[in-house]
N, C-alpha and C positions, 0 to 999 in steps of 0.2 A: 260223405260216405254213401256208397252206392247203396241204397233201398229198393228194390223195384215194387212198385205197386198191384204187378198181377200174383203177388203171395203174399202168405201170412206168415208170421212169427209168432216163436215161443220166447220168455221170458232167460230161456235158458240159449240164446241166439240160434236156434235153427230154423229153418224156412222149411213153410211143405208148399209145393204146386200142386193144388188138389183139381186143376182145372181139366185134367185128361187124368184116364186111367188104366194102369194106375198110376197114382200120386208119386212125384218123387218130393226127396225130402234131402237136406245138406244144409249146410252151419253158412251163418251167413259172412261177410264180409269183415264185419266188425271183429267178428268172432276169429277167423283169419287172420286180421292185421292181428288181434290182441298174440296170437300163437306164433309167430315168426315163419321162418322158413319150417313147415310143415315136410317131417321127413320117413315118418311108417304111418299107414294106415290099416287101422282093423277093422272091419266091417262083419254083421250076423250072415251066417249062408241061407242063403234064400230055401221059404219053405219058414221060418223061425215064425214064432208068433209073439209078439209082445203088444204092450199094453202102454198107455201113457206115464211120460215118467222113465222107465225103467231103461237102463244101460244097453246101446245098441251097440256100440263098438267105442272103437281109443283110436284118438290122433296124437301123435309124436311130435315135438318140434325139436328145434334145438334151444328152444326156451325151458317148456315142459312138455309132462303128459295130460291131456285131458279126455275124459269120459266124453261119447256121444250117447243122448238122453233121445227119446222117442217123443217128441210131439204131439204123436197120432196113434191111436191103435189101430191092429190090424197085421197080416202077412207078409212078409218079407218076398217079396216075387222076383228080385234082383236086386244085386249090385255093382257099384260099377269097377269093374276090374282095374278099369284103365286108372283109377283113382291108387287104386292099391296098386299098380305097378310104378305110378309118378305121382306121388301123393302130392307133389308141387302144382296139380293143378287145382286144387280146392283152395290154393291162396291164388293162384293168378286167376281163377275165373268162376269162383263159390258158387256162380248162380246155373251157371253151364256146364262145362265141361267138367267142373268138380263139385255136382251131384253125387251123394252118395248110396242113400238106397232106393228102390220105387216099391211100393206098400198097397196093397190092397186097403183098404180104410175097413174098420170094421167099428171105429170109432174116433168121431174128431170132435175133439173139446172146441170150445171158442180160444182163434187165439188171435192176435193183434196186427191188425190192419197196416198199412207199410209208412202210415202218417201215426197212426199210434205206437211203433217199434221205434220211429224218428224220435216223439216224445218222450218212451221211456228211456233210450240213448241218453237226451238230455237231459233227462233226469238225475240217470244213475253219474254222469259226468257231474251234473252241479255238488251230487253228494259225495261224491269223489270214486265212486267203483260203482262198474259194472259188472 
């Protein structure tokens, strides 16, 4: 499972790139395979301000629906359109081209390093969910 090292995770599988600003932020890979063919996307219109934790938008698959959770707090400064017009690319390339918002940061919790995301993967597999 692809991890990249220059981002952090949440508990709840998404990735922020806090390394330019602003930050962007999308679900990571894991989180991708587990959703299948990813088929609508809903994303907050930029300008929104949320807080960690709280409901950013819903991806679609042909599996289910899932809630996307905020990571980070802070501004919503964009989204990526291109996401919500082929929402297939957040499964073919989670870490690139299917980015979902980019955030001003107005508050970033600690979250989990891309060898500490690996271990909690293995974790949640040994105990049987993620």
């Amino acid at each position: 499972m692809d991890v990249p090292a220059r981002l952090r995770y949440s508990r709840n599988h998404e990735w922020i790139d806090d390394t330019a600003e602003p930050a962007a932020v999308g679900i990571t890979a894991f989180a991708a395979a587990a959703l299948g063919d990813i088929i609508y996307a809903e994303l907050p219109e930029p300008g929104t301000h949320l807080s960690v934790g709280e409901v950013c938008g819903e991806v679609e698959s042909t599996k289910s629906v899932a809630e996307l959770y905020m990571p980070v707090s802070g501004e919503i400064v964009a989204t990526n359109e291109a996401v919500v017009a082929d929402p297939d690319l957040i499964g073919t390339d989670p870490y690139g081209a299917g980015w979902l918002v980019r955030v001003r940061l107005t508050d970033a919790p600690a979250l989990m390093t891309a060898d500490e995301y690996r271990a909690y993967l293995a974790d949640a597999d040994t105990a049987g969910a993620a």
